[in-house]
C-alpha positions as CSV (number, residue, x, y, z in Angstrom):
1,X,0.0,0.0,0.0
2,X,1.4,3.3,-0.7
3,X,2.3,6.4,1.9
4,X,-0.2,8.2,-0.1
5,X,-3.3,6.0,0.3
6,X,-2.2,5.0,3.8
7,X,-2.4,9.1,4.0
8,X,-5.6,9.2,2.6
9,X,-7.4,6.1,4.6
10,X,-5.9,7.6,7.6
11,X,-7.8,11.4,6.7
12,X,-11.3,9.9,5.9
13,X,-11.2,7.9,9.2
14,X,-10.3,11.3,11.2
15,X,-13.5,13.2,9.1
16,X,-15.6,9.5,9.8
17,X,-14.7,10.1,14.0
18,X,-15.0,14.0,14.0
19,X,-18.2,14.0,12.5
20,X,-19.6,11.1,14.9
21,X,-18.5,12.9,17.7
22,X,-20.0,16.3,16.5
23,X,-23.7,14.5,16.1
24,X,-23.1,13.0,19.1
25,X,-22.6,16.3,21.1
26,X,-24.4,18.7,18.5
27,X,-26.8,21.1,20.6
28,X,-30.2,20.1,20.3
29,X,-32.8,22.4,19.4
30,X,-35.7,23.2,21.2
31,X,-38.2,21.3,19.5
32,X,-36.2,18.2,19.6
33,X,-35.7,18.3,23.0
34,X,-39.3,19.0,23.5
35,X,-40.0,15.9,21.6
36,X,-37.8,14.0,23.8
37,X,-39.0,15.2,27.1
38,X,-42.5,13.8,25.9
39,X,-41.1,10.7,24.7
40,X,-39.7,10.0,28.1
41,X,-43.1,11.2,29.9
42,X,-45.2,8.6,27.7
43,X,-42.5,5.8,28.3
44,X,-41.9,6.5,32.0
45,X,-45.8,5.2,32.1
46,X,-45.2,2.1,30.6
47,X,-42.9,-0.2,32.6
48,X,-41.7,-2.4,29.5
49,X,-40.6,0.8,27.6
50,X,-39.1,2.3,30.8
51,X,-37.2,-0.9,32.0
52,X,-36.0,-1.1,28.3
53,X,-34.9,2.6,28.2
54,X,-32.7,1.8,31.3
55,X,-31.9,-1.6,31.6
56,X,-28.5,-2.0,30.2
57,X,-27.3,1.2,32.4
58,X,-28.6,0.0,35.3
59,X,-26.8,-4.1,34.9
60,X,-23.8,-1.6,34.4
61,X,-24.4,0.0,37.1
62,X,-26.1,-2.7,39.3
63,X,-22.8,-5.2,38.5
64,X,-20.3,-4.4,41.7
65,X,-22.6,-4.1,43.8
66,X,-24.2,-7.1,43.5
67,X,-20.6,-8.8,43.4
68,X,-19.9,-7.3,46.9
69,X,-22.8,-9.2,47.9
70,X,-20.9,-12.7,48.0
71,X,-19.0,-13.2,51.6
72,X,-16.5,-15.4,49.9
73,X,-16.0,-15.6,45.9
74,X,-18.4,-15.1,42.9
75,X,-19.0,-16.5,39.3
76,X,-21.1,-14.9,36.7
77,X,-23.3,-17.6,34.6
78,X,-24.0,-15.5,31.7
79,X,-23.0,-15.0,28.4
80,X,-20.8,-11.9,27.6
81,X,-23.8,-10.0,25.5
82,X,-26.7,-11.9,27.9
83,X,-28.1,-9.1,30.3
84,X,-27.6,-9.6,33.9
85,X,-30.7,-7.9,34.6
86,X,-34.1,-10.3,33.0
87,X,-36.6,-9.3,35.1
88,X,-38.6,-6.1,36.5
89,X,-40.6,-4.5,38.2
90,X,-41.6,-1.3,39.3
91,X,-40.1,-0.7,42.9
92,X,-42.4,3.5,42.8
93,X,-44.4,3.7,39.6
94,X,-44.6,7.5,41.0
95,X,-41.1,7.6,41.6
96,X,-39.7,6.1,38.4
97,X,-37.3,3.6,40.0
98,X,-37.4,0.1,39.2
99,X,-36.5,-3.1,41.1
100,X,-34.3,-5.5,38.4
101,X,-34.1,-8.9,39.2
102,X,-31.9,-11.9,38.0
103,X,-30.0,-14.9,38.7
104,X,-27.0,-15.4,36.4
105,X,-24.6,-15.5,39.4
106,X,-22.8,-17.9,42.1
107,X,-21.8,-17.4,45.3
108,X,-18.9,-19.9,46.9
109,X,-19.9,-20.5,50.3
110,X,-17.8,-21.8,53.4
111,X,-17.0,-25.1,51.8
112,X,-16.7,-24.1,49.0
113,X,-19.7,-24.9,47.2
114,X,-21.1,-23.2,44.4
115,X,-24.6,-21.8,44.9
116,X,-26.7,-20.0,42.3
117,X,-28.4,-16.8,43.5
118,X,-31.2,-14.7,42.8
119,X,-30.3,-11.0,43.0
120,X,-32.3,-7.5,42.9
121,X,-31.1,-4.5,42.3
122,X,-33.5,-1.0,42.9
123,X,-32.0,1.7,40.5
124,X,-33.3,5.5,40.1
125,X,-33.1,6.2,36.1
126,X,-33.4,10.0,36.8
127,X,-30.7,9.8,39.3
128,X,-28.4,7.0,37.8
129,X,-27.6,5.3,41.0
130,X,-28.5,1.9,42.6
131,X,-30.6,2.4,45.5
132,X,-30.1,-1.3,47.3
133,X,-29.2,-4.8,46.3
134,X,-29.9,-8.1,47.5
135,X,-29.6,-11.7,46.8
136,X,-30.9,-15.2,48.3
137,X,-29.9,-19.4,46.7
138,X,-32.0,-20.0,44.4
139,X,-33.2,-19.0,40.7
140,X,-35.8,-17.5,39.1
């Protein structure tokens, strides 16, 4: 390949990032962020939209917590693009938060058995942070 298409290839992929990062933080005007503020009122209704809108945030944000739970050592069971997260609920429809559940996890115990838990995780969307996590042996 020569220096000059190397040159070239090496130009368009610069334009190709600059411009994705421009859209990405481009100013919004006001009638799209009207739009998007009802959007999120009519989804924040409907639990399936609203667990949808926030459920891979919140198994990001759920994870450590819920692998501080274990008193000894921990496996996850799931697949790398599986969500930890498969069930929900709402925790305060008139709150927004949600109460995730799951059970794609392991706790070692004393003797060093492997037990499969079930876990829940409360998150606040509008706030982005986990509001309390728990887990018990079994599965859902």
């Amino acid at each position: 390949m020569s220096a000059e298409r190397s040159t070239w290839k090496s130009v368009l992929g610069l334009a190709v990032l600059a411009g994705g990062v421009w859209w990405w933080f481009a100013p919004q005007s006001k009638e799209d962020k009207l739009a998007q503020e009802i959007e999120d009122t009519l989804c924040r209704g409907n639990l399936d939209c609203w667990a949808r809108k926030w459920r891979s945030q919140a198994g990001f944000e759920c994870r450590r917590p819920i692998e501080l739970l274990a008193k000894n050592n921990f496996e996850w069971t799931d697949g790398f693009l599986e969500p930890k997260l498969t069930k929900v609920g709402w925790l305060s429809e008139a709150a927004g938060t949600l109460r995730f559940f799951g059970s794609a996890i392991k706790f070692q115990n004393g003797f060093g058995a492997w037990i499969i838990h079930t876990y829940e995780c409360d998150y606040d969307p509008t706030s982005g942070k986990v509001l309390g996590v728990s887990a018990y042996p079994g599965q859902l």
